[in-house]
N, C-alpha and C positions, 0 to 999 in steps of 0.2 A: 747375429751380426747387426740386424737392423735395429733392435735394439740396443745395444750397445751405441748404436749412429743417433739413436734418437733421444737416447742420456745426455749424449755429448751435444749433442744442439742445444737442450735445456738447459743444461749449465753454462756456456758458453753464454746462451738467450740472458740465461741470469746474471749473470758474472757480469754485462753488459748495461743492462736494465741498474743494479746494482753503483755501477761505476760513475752513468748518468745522476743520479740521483746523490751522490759527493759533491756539493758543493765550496768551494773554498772559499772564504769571507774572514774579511778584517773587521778589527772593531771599527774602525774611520768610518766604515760601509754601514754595519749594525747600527751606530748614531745616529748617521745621515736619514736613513731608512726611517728609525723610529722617531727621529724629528718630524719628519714630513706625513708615517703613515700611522703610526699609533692612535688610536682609536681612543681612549683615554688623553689623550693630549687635545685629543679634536674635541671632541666631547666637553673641555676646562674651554675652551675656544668659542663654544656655540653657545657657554653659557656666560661669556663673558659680550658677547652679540646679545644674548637676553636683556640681559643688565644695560646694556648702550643702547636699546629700544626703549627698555623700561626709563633712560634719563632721558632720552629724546619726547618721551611724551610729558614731560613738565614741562617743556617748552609752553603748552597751551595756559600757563598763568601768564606769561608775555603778550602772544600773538593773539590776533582776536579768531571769532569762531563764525565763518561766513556758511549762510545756508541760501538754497535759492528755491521758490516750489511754484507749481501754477494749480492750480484747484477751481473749478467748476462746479456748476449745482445750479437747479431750479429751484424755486420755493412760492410757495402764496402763503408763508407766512406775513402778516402783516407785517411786524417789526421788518424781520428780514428782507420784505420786498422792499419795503420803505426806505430799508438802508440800502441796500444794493444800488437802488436808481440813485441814489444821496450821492453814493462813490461814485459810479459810472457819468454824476453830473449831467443827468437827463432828466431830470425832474423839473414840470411843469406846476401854471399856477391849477390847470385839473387835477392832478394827480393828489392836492388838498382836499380832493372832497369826501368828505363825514364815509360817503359807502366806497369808494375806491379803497381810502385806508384802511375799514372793517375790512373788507372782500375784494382783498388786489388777483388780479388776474397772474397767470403764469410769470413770473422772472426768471429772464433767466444771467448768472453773473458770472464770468470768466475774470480771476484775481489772480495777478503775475506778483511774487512779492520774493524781495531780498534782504534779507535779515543779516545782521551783525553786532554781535556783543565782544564787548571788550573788558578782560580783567585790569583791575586797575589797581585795590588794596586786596590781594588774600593770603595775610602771613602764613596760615598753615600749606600753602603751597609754598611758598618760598621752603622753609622746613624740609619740606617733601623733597624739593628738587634737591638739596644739599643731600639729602639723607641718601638719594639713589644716586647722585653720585659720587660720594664712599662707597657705596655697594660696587659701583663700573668699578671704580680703582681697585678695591678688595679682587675682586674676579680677573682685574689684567695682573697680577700681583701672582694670585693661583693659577694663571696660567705658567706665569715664568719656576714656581717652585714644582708644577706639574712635572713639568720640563727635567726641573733637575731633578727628578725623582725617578724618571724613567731612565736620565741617564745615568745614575747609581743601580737601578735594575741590569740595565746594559750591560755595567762592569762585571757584579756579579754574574751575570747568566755567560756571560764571555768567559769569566775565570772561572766555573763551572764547566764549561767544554771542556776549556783548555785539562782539568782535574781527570774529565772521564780518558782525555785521549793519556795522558798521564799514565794513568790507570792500566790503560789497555796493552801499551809498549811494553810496563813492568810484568804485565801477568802472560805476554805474548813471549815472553823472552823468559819468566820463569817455566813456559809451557815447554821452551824449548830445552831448557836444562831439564825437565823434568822428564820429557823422553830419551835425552841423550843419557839418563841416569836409569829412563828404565832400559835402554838397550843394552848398557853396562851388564845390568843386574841379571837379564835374562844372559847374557852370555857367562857371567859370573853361575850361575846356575847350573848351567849346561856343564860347565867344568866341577862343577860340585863346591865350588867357593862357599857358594850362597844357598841357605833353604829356602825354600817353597814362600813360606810366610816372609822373609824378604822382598821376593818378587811384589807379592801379592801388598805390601804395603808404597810399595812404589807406585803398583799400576793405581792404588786409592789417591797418593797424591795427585798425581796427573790427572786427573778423574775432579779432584777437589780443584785442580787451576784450570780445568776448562769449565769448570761452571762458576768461578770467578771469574772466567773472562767474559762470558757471555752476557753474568751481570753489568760487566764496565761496557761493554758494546751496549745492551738497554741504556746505560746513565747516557753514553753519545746521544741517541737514539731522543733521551727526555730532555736532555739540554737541547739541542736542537731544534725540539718543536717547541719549546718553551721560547727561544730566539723567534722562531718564526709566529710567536703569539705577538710580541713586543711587535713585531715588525707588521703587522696584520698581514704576512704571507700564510695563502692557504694551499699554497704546494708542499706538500709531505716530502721535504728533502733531509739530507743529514749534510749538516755543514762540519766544514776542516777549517780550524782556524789557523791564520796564518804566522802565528808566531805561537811558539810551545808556553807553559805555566814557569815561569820565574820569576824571583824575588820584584816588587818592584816599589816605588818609591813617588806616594803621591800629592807632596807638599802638606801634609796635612797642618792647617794652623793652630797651632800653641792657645789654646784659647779655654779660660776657665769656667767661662759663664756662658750660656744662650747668647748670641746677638740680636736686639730688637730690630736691627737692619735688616736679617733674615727673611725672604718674602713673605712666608707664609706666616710669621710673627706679624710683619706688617698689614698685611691681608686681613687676619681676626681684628686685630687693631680699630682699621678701618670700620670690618664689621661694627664693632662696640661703638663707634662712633654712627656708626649709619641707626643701630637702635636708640643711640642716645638721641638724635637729630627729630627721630619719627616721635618719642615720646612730646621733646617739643613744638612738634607739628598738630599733635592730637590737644597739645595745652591750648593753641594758637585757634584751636576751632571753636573755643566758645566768643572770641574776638566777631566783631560783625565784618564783614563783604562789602567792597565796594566795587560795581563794575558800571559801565558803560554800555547801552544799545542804543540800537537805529534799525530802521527800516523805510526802504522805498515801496512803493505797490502798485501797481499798473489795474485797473477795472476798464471791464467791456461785456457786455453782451453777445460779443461775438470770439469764439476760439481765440486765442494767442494775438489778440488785438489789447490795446491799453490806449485809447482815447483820454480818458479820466486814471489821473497819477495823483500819490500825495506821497511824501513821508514824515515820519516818526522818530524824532531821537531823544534823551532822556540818562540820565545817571540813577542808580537804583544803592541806597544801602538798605542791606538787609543783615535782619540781628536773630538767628534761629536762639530762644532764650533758653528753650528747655524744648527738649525734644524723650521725654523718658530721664532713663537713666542710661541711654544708650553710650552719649559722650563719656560721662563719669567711667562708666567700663570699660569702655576703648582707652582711655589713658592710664588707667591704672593698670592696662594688662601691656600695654606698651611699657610702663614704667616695671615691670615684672619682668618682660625680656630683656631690657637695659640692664638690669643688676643679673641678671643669667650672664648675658654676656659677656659682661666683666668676670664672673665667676668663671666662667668657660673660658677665657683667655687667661687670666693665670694659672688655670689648673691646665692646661696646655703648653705655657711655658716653663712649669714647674714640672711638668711629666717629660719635656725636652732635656729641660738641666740632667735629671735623672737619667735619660738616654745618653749624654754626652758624658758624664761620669762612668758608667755604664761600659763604653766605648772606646774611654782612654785606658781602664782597667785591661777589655778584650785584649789593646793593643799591646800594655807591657807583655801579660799573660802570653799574646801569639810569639812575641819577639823572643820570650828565654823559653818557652817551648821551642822555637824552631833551632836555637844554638841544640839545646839536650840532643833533638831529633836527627841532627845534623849529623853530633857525633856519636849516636847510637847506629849509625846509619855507617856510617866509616867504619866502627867496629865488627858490624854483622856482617858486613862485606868481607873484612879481613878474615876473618872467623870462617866465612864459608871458603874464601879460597883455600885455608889450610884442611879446611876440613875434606875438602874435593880432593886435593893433592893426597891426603892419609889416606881415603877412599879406595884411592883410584892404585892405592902402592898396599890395598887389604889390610890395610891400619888402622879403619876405623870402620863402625858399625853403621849400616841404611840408614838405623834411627838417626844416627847420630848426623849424618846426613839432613835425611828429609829433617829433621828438625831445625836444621842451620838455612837450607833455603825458605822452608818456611817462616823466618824469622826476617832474613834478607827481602823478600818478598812483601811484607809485613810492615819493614822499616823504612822503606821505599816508598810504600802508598800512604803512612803517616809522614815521613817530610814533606810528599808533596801537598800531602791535605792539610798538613800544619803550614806550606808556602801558601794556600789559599788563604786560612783562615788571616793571615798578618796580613793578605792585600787585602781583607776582607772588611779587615777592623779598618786598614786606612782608608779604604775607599768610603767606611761609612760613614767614620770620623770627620771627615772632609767634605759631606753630605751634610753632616749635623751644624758644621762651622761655616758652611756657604754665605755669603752674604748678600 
């Protein structure tokens, strides 16, 4: 008895545990979710922040570059002593004499100084900043197709559920005709209707639809956590979606070529422009520089005092003429990814065309498969109920039987997975033509 009590708490414990762990979820939810939590999405996000720092730092061909330092030291170097008192503006008519300047005694010289350079001509920066920002816009670009890409994920893993619960109804319901046929059969038996190997091929069907059904409960079980990947949930639930697998209908546009509007067409784009920009940046560096400094400087002999001040300002061009062969390499291999790039954008857009051809084929193909399927599906139906009816009045044979539900069973799980495949192709179709 106490065991018997203690089964019955288990299962009940389980049954419970079990129940908890159903969650019901719409797609509206799934979107919203993997809008805000998908990991992949964040990740197209952080690297588009990359890029908006990496064009933030061009800014420094504009703005100038302020530094400030203060530096200390003793010396009895001649020169260095000589000039220390020179700055500090303490220098007397002794301090000229023949042995003080050979053999100066301790200096000691505290120098407050603030420095500032200013760009003024440096075309390969100019270049540069152009070039990273195509790069930003490329990256805000892959984020938005990012976007659309998981919400195409979305659809499928949604019409995926929706398949296995599908699934499950048909093979829970052929589970049940399949014992209501073997309870027949054993009573047909008992009266001597039926042999032995009658039985015995009913109790194999019913046998074969609970281990199809267990498979359709694993597909719930993998759609599920594949939803909870998109979603970056790490709770192990099994979700219920809230509306069952049919036909649907999702504007797909009529469209015979790739769109160059497409973000992620637009984005490479970009790219190709961003290398094209850097080659003429690398051209622009055998060009000379022209910038602008200045400095203020405070002298003292005593800590963070400035008695004695001067400053310094000045325009500098400078003309780096040959440094190796360093330049010549750097623009020739820049001039190498530029013509990659453009290669890698066509063959990107011409590997799309081919997806989208691809895709309008899928869609006729799902559409006069799903009519066949439709009415193969009406047929096996009508087929089994006559056949059940002859059954059941010893008209017709088990096989003949189990072969008509197995077939009903059969044509049930391919309409539904041929209704996937048509939302399947539209949803992709409609991915491929996004603009």
């Amino acid at each position: 008895m106490k065991k018997q009590i203690y089964l019955l708490s288990f299962m009940l414990i389980s049954a419970v545990a079990y129940a908890q762990q159903l969650v019901p979820i719409t797609k509206t939810e799934v979107l919203a979710r993997v809008s805000e939590e998908n990991r992949a999405i964040k990740i197209s996000e952080q690297e588009y922040l990359e890029a908006k720092a990496d064009f933030k730092q061009t800014n420094a061909i504009f703005l100038p570059n302020i530094t400030a330092s203060h530096t200390g030291m003793a010396t009895t170097n001649p020169l260095m002593a000589f000039g220390s008192k020179l700055n500090q503006e303490i220098l007397t008519p002794s301090d000229f004499n023949p042995d003080l300047l050979n053999n100066p005694g301790q200096v000691e010289n505290f120098a407050t100084r603030f420095e500032i350079q200013q760009p003024l001509i440096n075309m390969d920066g100019f270049y540069q900043r152009k070039a990273a920002k195509s790069k930003m816009e490329a990256q805000a670009l892959q984020i938005e197709r990012t976007s659309d890409y998981y919400a195409f994920e979305v659809e499928k893993a949604y019409m995926q559920l929706q398949l296995a619960y599908k699934g499950v109804d048909v093979l829970e319901k052929a589970l049940e005709t399949a014992n209501e046929n073997k309870t027949l059969a054993e009573n047909s038996f008992k009266q001597g209707y039926l042999q032995r190997a009658d039985v015995l091929s009913v109790e194999v069907r019913v046998n074969e639809v609970k281990n199809q059904l267990q498979t359709a409960k694993s597909n719930i079980a993998n759609a599920s956590n594949y939803l909870s990947f998109l979603m970056s949930d790490t709770n192990n639930v099994i979700y219920k979606p809230s509306d069952s697998l049919q036909i649907g209908n999702f504007g797909v546009m009529n469209s015979e070529v790739i769109s160059e509007n497409r973000a992620d067409i637009k984005a490479l784009q970009l790219a190709t422009n961003a290398y094209e920009t850097m080659n003429k940046a690398d051209i622009m560096s055998f060009l000379p520089r022209l910038n602008a400094f200045g400095s203020y400087e405070l002298y003292d002999d005593q800590i963070f005092q400035g008695d004695a001040n001067g400053y310094i300002f000045g325009a500098q061009l400078s003309w780096t003429i040959l440094d190796g062969t360093k330049r010549f390499g750097k623009s020739q291999k820049s001039k190498a990814e530029f013509e990659k790039s453009k290669l890698q954008y066509e063959q990107y857009v011409s590997q799309n065309q081919l997806e989208l051809n691809k895709a309008k084929r899928m869609l006729t193909d799902a559409e006069n498969r799903l009519n066949l399927t439709k009415l193969a599906l009406e047929q096996s139906q009508e087929s089994l109920r006559i056949r059940t009816n002859r059954y059941e009045e010893g008209l017709e044979k088990t096989t003949d039987l189990l072969l008509a539900e197995t077939q009903y069973a059969q044509k049930q799980l391919e309409y539904y997975q041929t209704i996937f495949e048509y939302n399947y192709a539209q949803a992709y179709l409609q991915f491929l033509t996004k603009e």
